[in-house]
N, C-alpha and C positions, 0 to 999 in steps of 0.2 A: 818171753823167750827171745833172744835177742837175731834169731830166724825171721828173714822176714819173706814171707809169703813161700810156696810150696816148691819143693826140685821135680821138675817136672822134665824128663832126658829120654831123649829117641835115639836108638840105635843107627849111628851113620855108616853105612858099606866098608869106607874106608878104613885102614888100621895103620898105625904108628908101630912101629917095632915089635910087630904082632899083634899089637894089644887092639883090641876094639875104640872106635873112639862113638863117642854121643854128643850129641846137642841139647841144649836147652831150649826149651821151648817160649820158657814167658819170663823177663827178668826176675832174680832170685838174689837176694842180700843177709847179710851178717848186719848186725852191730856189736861191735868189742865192749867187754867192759868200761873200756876208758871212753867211749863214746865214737870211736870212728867207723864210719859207717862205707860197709863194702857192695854197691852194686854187680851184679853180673848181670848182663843185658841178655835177654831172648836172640840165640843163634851161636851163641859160644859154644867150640869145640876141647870137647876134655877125654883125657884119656884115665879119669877120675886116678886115684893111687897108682901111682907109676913102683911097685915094690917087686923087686925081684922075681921071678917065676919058680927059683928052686923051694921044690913042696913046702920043706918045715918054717920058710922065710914069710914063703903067700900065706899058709895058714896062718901063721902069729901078726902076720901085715896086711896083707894084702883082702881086698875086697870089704874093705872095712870104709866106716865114715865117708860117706860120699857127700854128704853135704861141705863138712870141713875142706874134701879133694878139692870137688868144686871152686870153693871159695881161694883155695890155695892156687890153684891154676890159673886163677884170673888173675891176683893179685903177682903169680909172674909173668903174664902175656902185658899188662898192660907198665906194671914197673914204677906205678905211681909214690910207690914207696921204698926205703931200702927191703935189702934182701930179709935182713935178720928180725924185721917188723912182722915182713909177709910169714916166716918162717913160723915166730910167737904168733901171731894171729891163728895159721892153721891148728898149733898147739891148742890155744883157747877154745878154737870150736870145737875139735876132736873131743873135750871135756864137755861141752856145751851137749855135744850129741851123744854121750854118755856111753865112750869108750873108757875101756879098762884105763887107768893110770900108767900101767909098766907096757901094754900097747903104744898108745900116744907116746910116752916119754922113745920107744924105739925108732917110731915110726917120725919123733922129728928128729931124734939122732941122724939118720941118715938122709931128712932131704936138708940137713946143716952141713953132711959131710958131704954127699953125691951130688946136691941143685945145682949146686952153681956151674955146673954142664948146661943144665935145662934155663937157668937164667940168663948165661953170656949165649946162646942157643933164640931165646924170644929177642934180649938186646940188638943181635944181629939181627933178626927177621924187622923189629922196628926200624931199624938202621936203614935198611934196604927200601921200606914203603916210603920212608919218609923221602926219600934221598927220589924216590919215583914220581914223588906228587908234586916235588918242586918243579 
């Protein structure tokens, strides 16, 4: 299973655009088919599937595949790849984690069409740290 070791997420106080956010507890990774291999380190904050909150959108979307979320929220916090990699990658796992087909295929539709908010969004917050620690 190309899962590597358990998602293990605590509820943090704080909330992002309403939505709750959680931490990881103990580092938790993918590996892609093609062999690239994705850490998320112990203490990462995710707000798991960022999908709409109008009912019939969150039913068909939302609160689904948390591992693949997971794995998708890092690989835009940290940006070590393009967008459209990170984007196929959460598709992959979504499959991996044995979501519906016509689920997945929606639910990357739109972080293809909406992310790139949430990824010019983490590039400025990197922008910012880096520009502090110089």
């Amino acid at each position: 299973m190309p899962f590597v070791g358990d998602l293990h997420l605590v509820l943090v106080n704080e909330t992002y655009d309403g939505r709750p956010l959680y931490r990881t507890e103990a580092n938790f990774g993918y590996t892609t088919n093609a062999g690239y291999e994705v850490v998320v380190l112990a203490g990462f904050t995710t707000d798991l599937l960022s999908a709409p909150r109008l009912p019939f959108i969150f039913w068909a979307l939302g609160d689904a595949a948390p591992k693949a979320s997971v794995i998708h929220d890092w690989l835009y916090q940290v940006q070590n790849i393009a967008r459209p990699e990170a984007d196929g990658i959460f598709l992959e796992a979504m499959a991996e984690e044995g979501m519906w087909w016509w689920r997945r295929r929606l639910i990357w539709m739109g972080v293809r069409i909406g992310g790139g908010i949430r990824w010019e969004e983490a590039a400025m917050k990197r922008s910012i740290i880096n520009r502090e620690l110089l």
